[in-house]
Residue, then its C-alpha position, 0 to 999 in steps of 0.5 A: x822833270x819825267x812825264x811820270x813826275x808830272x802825272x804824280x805834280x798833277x794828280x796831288x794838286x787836283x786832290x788837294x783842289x776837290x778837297x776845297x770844294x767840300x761843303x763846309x758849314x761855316x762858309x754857309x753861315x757866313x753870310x749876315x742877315x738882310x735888312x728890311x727897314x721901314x721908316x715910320x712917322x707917328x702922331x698920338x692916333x696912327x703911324x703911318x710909313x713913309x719908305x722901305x729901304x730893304x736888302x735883296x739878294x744878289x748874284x755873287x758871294x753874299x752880294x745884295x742891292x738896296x731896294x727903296x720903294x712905297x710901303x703899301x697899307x696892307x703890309x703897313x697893317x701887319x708890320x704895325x699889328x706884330x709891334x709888342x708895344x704900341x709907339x708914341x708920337x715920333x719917328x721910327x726906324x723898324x728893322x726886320x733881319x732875313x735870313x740871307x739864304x731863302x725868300x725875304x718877304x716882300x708882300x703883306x702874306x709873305x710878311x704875314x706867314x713870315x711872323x706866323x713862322x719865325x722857326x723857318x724864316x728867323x726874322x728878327x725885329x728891332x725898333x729904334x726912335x730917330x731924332x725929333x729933327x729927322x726928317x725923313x724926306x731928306x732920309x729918303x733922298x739919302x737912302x736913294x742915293x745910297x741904293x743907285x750906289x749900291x747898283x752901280x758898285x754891283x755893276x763895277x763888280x760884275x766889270x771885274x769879276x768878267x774882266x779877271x775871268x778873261x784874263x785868267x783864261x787867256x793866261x791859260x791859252x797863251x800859256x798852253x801854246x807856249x808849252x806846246x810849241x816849246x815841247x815840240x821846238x818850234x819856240x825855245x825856252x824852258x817849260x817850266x816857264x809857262x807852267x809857273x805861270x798855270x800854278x798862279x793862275x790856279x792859286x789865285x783861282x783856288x784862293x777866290x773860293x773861299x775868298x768874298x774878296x776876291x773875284x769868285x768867277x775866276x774859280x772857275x778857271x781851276x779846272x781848265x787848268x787842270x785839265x791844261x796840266x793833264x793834257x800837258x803831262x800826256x803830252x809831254x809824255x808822249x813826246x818822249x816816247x816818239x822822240x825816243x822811237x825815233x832815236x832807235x831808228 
């Protein structure tokens, strides 16, 4: 392989890397809405809400955590008063969708405006009667325990996602010495060896940034290593040029 060959490998790669990260509209659309759920027990006078169990945004590609918590009166009130019809002794799951780029509301003036504007904040509102036997201590218990999963699945996440970064980072400095020191002849063996192991960690980083399943952290390794490729062809470059000044002399 020419040093020039390798500018020429380098430079195609990174053309091809900046063209991935070009805004595309349909990765921006493709996280689903977040759901804001309150459970309701109504008898023939008032309904009164027993717990929310609401989505959050969280750091990551379209990652959220589960919220369970007390529904204040004052958001009770406007939940109630936006109903389009009014409800019959039971129980209810009322679930409003957010969009999941923006500030859910969480407060009554937040949820209020979000009523009063849905062109901004696309709430949606869908109304479900659950079963005469529901009961919704047990429910809540359930969602709980749905929400400490959550968390701790959001933290087993986030273990990954910094171990694979760490790894893909140390496969780039092992990999980077190795190429020196076989350049140089301090170590032998081929060259071509720890540069396929670079294109696999750049494939898999390339891969991550359209990817929700992959860790998306690792992308980040994908200028390292291009910047690792243009040190690498500047280097083997002029490692032939002073082998070949020392050649003439």
């Amino acid at each position: 392989m020419s040093g020039l060959s390798a500018v020429h490998s380098i430079c195609s790669i990174a053309l091809v890397w900046l063209c991935s990260l070009a805004p595309s509209s349909a990765r921006a659309l493709s996280c689903h809405g977040l759901s804001d759920k309150f459970f309701l027990r109504c008898d023939v006078q008032q309904c009164a809400a027993e717990f929310r169990a609401r989505e959050a945004g969280a750091a990551g590609a379209c990652a959220r955590r589960l919220i369970v918590e007390s529904v204040p009166p004052d958001v009770q009130s406007i939940l109630l008063q936006h109903l389009d019809r009014p409800l019959r002794a039971g129980t209810y799951e009322i679930t409003l969708v957010h969009r999941y780029y923006g500030s859910p509301p969480v407060t009554a003036t937040e949820l209020a405006d979000a009523f009063d504007a849905q062109q901004f904040m696309a709430l949606r509102l869908l109304v479900k009667e659950l079963d005469d036997g529901t009961n919704l201590d047990q429910l809540r218990k359930e969602w709980v325990s749905q929400e400490r999963w959550t968390l701790a699945r959001m933290i087993g996440w986030w273990i990954l996602e910094l171990l694979v970064l760490g790894a893909a980072l140390k496969t780039a400095f092992l990999t980077t010495r190795a190429y020196r020191r076989r350049l140089t002849g301090v170590q032998p063996g081929r060259l071509l060896a720890p540069i396929l192991a670079q294109v696999a960690v750049f494939i898999v980083a390339l891969a991550s940034i359209d990817s929700f399943a992959l860790p998306a952290l690792v992308g980040l390794v994908g200028p390292v290593v291009l910047a690792i490729w243009l040190y690498e062809a500047a280097a083997y470059v002029w490692w032939q040029v002073t082998q070949k000044r020392a050649n003439e002399f």
